[in-house]
N, C-alpha and C positions, 0 to 999 in steps of 0.2 A: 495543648494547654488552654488555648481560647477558642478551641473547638465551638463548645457548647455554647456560650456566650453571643460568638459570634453568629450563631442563629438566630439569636436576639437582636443583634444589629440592624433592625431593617428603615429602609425609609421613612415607615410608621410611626416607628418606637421617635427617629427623629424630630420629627414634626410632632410628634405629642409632646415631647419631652423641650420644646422649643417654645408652644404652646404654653405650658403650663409656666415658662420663665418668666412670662411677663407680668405675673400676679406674687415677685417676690416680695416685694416691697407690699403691695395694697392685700394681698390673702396670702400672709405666710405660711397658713395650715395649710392649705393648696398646694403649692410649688414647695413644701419637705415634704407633705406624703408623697406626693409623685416620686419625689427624689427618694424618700426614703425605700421604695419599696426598688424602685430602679436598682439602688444600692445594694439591696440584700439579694437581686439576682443576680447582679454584676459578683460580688464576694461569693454566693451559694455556686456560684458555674466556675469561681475561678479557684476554690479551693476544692472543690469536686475533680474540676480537671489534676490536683494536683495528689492529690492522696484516692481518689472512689469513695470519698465520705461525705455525706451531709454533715452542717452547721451543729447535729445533736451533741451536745455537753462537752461544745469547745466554749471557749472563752474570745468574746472579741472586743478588742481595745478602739475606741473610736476617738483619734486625736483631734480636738476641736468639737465635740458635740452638741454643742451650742443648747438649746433647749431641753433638748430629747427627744426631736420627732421621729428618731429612727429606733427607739428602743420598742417599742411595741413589735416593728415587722423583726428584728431579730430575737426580741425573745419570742414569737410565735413560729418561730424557727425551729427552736430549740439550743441556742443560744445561749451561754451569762452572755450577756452587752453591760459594756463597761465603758460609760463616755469622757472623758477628762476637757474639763474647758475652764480659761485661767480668769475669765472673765465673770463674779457672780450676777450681774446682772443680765447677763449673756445664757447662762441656767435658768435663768425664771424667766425671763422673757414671756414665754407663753404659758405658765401656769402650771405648766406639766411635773411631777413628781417619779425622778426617775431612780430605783434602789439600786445604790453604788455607784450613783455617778461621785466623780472624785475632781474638786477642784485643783487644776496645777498647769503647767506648763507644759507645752510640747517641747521647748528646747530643756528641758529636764524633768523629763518624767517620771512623777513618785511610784515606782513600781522595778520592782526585781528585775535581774538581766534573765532573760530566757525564761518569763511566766506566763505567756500567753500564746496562744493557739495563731491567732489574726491579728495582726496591728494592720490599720486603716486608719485615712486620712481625706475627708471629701471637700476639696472646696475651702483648703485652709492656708497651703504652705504660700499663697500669694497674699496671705495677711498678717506673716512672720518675719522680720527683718532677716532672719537666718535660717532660710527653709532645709537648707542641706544639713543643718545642726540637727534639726527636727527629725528629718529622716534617719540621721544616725542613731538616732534616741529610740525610732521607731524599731529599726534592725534590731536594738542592744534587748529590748522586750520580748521581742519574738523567738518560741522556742526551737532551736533547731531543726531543722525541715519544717518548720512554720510557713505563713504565709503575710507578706509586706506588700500591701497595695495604696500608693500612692496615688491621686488623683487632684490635679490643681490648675487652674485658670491661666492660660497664657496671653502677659502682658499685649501684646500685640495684637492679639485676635479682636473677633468682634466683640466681646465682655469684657475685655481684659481690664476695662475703669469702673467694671459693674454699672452700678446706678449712672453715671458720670459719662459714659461711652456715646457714641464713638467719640468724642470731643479729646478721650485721654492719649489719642493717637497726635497731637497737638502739644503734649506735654501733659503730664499727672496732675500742678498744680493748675493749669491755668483749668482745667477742665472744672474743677473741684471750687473754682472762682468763680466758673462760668454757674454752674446748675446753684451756686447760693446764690446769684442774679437773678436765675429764671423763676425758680422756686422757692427763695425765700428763708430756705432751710437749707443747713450743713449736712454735705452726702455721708452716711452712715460712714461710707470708705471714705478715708480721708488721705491721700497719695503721701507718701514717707510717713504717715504713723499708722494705719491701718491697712493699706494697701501697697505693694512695693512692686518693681518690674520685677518679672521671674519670665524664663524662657525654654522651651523645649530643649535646647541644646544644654540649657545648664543642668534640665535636670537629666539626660542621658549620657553626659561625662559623668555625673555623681553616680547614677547606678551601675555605668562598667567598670569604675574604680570601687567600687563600695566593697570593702574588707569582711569576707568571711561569710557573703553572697553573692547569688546566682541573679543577673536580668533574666525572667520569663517571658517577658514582653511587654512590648510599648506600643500601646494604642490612643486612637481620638477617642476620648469616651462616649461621644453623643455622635459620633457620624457613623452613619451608612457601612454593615462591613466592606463594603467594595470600598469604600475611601481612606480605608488603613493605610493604604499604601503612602498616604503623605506623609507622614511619619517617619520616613526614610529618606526623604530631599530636603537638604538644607537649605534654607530660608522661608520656601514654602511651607513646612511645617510651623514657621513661627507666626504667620500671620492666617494659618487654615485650619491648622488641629484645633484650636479655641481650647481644649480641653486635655491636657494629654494624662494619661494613667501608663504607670510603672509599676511592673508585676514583677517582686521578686521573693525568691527561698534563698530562707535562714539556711546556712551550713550548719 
């Protein structure tokens, strides 16, 4: 299933993709194309491994889409991309114009049960007070033998306060007190309203329990393939994967 992907995995890709993190905040264009294009190999290799098809004239739901910097690489895919983000400020952000994005909510998502090809999620469920509600919204979209990939920030890790880090290892608010000291300004993530603890273990009870699908697999998204393996030792995964991705098929 993560065959191909995993050839992607290499040291390289990490350190670029590590690189490019620290221009989120001052070159957003920067650090989402990176991510954007990251994105649509990560979904092209893991819905490939799951059907032998390319992305041509599926439909992919992207929960949280914030601006739109990933619709170009999916629709030059072949692709509909279809982004929903409940925030309109958070849409226009960068200027961009993207046809079909649909403002709403990931813990209820305005769209049919079973209408789409891909439901995806990059970088969000740690900014959702109810990220397992999210996810189940996600499955309820996805068309049977679909594809549901999760991807979200572990509290613990070294991002886990974003902007605010490593300081949120100290507690979410003090850190959040701390960078309006240093810098003057209020962190985008703001610990209990914008950002919340979420952890690898919570979210790998929610996918072997998750009703009426399949886990395909759970990886670091941004490590090394040889460092998959942390993923599998409890505790170490909460404070190593930084990043964990959940691959599951709609039944």
């Amino acid at each position: 299933m993560t065959r191909r992907f995993g050839r992607r995995a290499t040291l390289k890709r990490s350190f670029g993709l590590l690189s490019d993190f620290r221009h989120e905040q001052t070159a957003p264009e920067l650090f989402y194309g990176a991510l954007a294009r990251d994105s649509l190999e990560l979904i092209s290799d893991l819905y490939f491994g799951l059907t032998e098809s390319d992305l041509t004239g599926t439909t992919v739901l992207d929960v949280g889409g914030g601006p739109g910097y990933f619709a170009e690489a999916f629709t030059e895919a072949g692709a509909r991309y279809v982004p929903v983000e409940p925030d309109p400020s958070e849409m226009h952000a960068a200027g961009l114009a993207v046809g079909g994005a649909v403002r709403g909510s990931g813990l209820a998502l305005p769209f049919r049960d079973s209408s789409v090809d891909i439901c995806f999620s990059s970088n969000v469920a740690e900014h959702v007070p109810e990220p397992w509600v999210m996810a189940d919204e996600m499955l309820r979209v996805v068309k049977p033998g679909g594809l549901m990939v999760l991807s979200y920030t572990l509290w613990w890790g070294p991002f886990g306060g974003h902007e605010t880090g490593p300081w949120h290892a100290l507690g979410g608010e003090y850190a959040a007190r701390r960078y309006l000291r240093t810098t003057g300004t209020e962190p985008k993530n703001r610990y209990g309203i914008s950002l919340f603890k979420v952890g690898a273990t919570d979210g790998l009870r929610w996918a072997r329990g998750a009703e009426g699908a399949e886990l395909l697999s759970a990886f670091p998204r941004y490590h090394p393939r040889w460092a998959w393996w942390m993923v599998h030792v409890p505790g170490v995964r909460e404070f190593l994967v930084s990043n964990l991705v959940l691959v599951m098929r709609k039944k």
